[in-house]
VOTORDREN-648543 format. One line per 8 residues: number of its first residue (from 1); their letters; for each residue x, y, z of N, C-alpha, C, CB. Coordinates in steps of 0.001 Angstrom, whole numbers. Each point is the difference from the previous one (the first is absolute). Glycine has a CB too. Example, Ala and Ser with C-alpha at 12.3 -4.5 7.8 and 13.67 -1.06 7.14 Angstrom:
REM VOTORDREN-648543
1 = as = 13190/-5690/7800/-890/1190/0/900/1200/0/-1892/-1173/1246 ~ 1542/2223/-1966/820/1190/60/-770/1090/730/1184/-628/-2145
END
This chain:
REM VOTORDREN-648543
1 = xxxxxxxx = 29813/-9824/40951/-204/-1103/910/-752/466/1241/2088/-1093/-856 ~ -1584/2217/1434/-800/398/1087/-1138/329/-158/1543/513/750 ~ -2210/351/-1974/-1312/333/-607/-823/-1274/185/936/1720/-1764 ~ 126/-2593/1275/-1456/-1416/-617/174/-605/1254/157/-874/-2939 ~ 410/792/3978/-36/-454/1508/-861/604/508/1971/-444/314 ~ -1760/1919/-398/-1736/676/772/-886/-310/-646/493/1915/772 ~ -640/-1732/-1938/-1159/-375/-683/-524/-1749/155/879/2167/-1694 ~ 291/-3347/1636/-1245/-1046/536/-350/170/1855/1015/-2092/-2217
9 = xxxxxxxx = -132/2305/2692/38/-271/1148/-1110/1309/817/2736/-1411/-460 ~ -3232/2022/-394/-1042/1365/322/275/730/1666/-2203/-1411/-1722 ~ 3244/1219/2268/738/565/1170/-960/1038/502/2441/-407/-872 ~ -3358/391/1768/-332/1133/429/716/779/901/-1693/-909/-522 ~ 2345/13/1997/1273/760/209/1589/320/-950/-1266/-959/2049 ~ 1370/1705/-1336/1681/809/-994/868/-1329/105/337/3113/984 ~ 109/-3472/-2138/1311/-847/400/1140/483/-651/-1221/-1988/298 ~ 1223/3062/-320/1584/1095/-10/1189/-562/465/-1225/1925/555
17 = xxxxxxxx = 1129/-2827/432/1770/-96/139/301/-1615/-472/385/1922/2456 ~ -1447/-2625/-2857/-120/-992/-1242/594/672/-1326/-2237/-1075/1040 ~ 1365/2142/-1587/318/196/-1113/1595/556/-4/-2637/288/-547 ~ 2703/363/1170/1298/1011/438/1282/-1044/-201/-1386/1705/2103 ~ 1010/-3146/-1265/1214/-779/-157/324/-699/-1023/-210/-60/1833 ~ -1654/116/-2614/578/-788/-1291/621/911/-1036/-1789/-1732/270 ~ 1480/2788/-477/342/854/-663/1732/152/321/-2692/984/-41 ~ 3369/-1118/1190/1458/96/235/430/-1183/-388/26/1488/1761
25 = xxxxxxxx = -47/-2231/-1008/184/-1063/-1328/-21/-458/-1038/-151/-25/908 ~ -490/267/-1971/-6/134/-1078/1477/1158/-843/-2941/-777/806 ~ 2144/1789/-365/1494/927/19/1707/-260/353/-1975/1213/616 ~ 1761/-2044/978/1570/-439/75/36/-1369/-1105/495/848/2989 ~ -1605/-1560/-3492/689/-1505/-934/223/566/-1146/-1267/-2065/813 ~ 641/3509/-1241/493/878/-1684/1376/647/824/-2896/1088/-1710 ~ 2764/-624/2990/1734/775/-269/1026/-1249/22/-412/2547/1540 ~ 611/-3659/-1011/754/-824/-157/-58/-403/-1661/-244/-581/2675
33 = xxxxxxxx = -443/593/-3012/-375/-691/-1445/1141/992/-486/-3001/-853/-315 ~ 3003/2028/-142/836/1061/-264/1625/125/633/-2439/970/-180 ~ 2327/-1369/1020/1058/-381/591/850/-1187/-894/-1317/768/2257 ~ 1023/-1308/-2693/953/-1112/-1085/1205/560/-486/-1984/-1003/-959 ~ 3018/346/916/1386/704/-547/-426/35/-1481/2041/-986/1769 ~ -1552/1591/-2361/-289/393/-1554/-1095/100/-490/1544/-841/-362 ~ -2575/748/907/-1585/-5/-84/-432/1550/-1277/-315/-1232/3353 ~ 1014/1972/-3052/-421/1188/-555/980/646/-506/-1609/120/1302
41 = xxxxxxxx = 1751/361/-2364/1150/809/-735/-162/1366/-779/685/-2235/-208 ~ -263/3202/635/-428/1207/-697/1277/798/-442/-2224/85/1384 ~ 2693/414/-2390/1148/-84/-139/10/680/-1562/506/-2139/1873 ~ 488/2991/-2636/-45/619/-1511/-27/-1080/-598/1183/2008/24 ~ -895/-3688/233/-144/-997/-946/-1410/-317/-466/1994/-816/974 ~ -2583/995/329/-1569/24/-118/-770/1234/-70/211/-1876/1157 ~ 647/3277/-1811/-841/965/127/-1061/455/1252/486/-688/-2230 ~ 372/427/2950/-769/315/1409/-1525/-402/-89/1599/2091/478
49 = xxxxxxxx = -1617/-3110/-984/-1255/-537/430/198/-1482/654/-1186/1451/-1910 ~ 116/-2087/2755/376/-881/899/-22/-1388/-728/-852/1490/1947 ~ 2090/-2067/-1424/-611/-1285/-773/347/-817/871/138/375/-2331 ~ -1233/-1452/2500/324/-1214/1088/375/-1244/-698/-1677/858/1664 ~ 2674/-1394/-650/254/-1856/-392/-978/-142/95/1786/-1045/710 ~ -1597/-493/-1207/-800/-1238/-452/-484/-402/1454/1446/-888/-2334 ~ -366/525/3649/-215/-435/1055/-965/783/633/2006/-938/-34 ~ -1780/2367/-152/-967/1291/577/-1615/-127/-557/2316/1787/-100
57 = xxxxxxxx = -2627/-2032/-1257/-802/-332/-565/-876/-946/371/1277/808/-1166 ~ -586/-2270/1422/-285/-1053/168/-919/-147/1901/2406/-597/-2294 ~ -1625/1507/3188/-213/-95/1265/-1307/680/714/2432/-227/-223 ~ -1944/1529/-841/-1326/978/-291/-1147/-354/-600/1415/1372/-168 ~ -1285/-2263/-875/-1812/-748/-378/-137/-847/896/-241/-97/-2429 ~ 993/-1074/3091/-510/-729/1393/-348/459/809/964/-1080/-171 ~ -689/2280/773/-515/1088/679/-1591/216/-526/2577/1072/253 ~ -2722/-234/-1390/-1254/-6/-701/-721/-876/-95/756/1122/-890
65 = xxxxxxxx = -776/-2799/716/-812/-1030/-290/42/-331/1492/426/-774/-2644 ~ 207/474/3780/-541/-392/1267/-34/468/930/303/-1212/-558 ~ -48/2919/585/-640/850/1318/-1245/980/-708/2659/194/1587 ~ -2915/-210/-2983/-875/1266/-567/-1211/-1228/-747/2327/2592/-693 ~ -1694/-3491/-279/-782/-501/-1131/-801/-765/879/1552/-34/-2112 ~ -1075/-1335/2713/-225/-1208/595/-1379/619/929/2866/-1283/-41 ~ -2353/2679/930/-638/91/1196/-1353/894/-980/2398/-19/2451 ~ -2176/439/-3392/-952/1075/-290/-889/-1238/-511/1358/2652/-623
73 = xxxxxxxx = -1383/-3997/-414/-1052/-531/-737/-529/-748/1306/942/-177/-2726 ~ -158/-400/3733/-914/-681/1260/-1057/1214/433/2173/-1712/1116 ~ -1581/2573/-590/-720/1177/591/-1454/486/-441/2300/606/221 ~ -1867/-833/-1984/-1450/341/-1070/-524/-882/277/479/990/-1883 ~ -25/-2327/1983/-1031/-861/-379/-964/-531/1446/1741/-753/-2278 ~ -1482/1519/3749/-387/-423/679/-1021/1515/237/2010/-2225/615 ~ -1741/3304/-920/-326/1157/-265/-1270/-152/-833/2357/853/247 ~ -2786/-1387/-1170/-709/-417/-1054/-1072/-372/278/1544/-438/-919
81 = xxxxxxxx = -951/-1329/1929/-576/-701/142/-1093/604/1247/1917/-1657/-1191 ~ -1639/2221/1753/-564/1152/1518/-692/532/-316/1428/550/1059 ~ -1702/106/-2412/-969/1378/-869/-867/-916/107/1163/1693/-1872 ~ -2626/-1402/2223/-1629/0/-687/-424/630/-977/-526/-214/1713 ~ 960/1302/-1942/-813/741/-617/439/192/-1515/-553/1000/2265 ~ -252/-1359/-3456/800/-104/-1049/615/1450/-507/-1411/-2154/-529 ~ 542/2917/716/383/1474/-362/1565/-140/398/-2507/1472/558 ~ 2565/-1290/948/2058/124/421/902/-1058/-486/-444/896/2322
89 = xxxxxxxx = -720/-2189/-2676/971/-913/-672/946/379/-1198/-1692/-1411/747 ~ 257/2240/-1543/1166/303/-1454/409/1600/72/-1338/-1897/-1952 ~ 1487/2338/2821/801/1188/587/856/-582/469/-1387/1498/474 ~ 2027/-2474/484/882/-766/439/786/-546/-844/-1226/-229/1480 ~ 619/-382/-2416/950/-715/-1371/928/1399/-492/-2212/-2095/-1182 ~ 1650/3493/448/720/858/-342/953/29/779/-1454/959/-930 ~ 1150/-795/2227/1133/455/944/1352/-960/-66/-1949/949/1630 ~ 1435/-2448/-1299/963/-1076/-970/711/45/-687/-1005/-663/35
97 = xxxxxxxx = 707/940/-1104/787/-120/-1954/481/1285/696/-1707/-1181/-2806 ~ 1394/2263/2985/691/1146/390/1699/-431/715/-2800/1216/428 ~ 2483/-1789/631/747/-480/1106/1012/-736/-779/-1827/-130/1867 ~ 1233/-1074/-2371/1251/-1175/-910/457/357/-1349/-1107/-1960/989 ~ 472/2750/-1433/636/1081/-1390/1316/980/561/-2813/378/-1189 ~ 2536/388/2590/1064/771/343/1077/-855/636/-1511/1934/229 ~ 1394/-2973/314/1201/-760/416/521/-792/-1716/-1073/-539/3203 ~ 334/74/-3782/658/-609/-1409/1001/1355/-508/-2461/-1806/-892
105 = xxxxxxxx = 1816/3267/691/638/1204/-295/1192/-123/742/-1973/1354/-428 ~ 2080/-1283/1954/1170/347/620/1301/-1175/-625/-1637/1112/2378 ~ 1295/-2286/-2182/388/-1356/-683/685/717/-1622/-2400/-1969/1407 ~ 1807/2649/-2064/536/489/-1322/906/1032/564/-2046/-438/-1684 ~ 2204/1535/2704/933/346/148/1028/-195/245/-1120/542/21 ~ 1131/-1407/677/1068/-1029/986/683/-48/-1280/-1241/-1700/2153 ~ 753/866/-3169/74/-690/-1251/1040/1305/-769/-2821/-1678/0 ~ 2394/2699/67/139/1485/-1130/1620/84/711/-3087/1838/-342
113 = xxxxxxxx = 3291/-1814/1521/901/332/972/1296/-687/117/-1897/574/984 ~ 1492/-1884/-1835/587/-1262/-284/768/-391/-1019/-1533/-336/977 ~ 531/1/-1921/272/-608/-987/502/1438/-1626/-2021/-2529/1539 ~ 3057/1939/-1731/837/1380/-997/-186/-1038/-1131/2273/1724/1533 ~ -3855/-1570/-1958/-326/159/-1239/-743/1443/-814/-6/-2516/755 ~ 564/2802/-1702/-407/1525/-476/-1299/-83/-461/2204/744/-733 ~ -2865/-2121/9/-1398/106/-637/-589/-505/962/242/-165/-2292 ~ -491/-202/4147/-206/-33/995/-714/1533/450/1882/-2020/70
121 = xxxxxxxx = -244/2688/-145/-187/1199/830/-690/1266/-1166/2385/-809/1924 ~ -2353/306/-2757/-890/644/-1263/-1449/-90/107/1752/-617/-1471 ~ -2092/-381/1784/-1671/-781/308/-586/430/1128/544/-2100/-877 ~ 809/1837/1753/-1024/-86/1636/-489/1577/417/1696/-2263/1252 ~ -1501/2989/-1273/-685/1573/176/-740/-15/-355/1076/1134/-38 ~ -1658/-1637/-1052/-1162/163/-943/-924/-895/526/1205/608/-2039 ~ -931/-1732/2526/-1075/-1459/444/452/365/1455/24/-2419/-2145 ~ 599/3286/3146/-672/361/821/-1181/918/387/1795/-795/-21
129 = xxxxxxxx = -1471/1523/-954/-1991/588/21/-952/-502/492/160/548/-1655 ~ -104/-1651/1348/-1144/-615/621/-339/-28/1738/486/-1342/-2222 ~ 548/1673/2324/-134/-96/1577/-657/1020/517/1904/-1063/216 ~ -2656/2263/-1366/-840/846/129/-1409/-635/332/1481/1402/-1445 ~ -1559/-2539/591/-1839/-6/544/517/-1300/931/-2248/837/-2520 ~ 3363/-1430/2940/55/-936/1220/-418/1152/1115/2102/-1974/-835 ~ -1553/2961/518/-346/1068/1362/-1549/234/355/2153/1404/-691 ~ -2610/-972/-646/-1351/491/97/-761/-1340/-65/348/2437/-1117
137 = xxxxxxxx = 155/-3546/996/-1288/-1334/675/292/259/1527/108/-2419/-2002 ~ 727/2565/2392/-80/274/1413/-511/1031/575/1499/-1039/-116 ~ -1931/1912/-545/-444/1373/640/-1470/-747/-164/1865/2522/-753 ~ -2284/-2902/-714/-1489/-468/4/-370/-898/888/-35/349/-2044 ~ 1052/-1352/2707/-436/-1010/633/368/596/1246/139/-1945/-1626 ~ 74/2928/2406/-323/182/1105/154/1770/641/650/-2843/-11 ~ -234/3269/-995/339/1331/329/-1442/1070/-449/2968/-706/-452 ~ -3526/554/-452/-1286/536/-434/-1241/-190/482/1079/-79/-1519
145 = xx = -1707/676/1823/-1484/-392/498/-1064/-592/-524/504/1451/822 ~ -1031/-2292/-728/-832/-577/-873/-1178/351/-234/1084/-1355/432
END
């Protein structure tokens, strides 16, 4: 969020204690999020691996769809709309699918973390891979030199 804020807003002065506050915030609405009574369970029933309620699940993708998803497709699409130049346009798109591929990914973890299905947790390691070239559209769309 802060990336694609500098990036439309092309800031030539520092706005460090902008970013600084959004960035704490964000952080204190995930530590409260965690904060939920029973939210998280780790325990020899669960083989010490974590498993979250449904409520934990549920609070945590609203989290994801209206402080990350919501703000990231406005952001693109005003981001987009700002580009001239077609070249950064479709360097910009990678960076995109990059961007909304790794939040759909995180969304499957949430999911992995969740839901105690075995042909789930059988699948999803494997169809997270992909979140290998979500990475590298983002490196192509803005991390590489053109």
């Amino acid at each position: 969020m802060v990336f694609n804020l500098n990036l439309l807003y092309s800031r030539t002065e520092s706005k460090l204690k902008t970013d600084v506050v959004l960035i704490i915030v964000y952080g204190i609405l995930l530590f409260i999020i965690l904060l939920l009574p029973k939210g998280i369970t780790i325990n020899e029933k669960t083989s010490w691996m974590p498993h979250w309620s449904w409520p934990l699940f549920l609070v945590f993708g609203l989290f994801i769809i209206s402080f990350v998803g919501i703000p990231q497709i406005i952001l693109s699409v005003k981001i987009y709309n700002k580009i001239k130049d077609n070249g950064l346009k479709k360097r910009i798109k990678f960076y995109f699918v990059g961007l909304f591929g790794l939040t759909i990914n995180l969304m499957g973890i949430l999911l992995y973390n969740t839901w105690d299905n075995s042909v789930f947790k059988t699948i999803w390691p494997f169809l997270s891979l992909i979140a290998i070239f979500f990475g590298l559209g983002i490196y192509y769309g803005i991390g590489r030199q053109p």
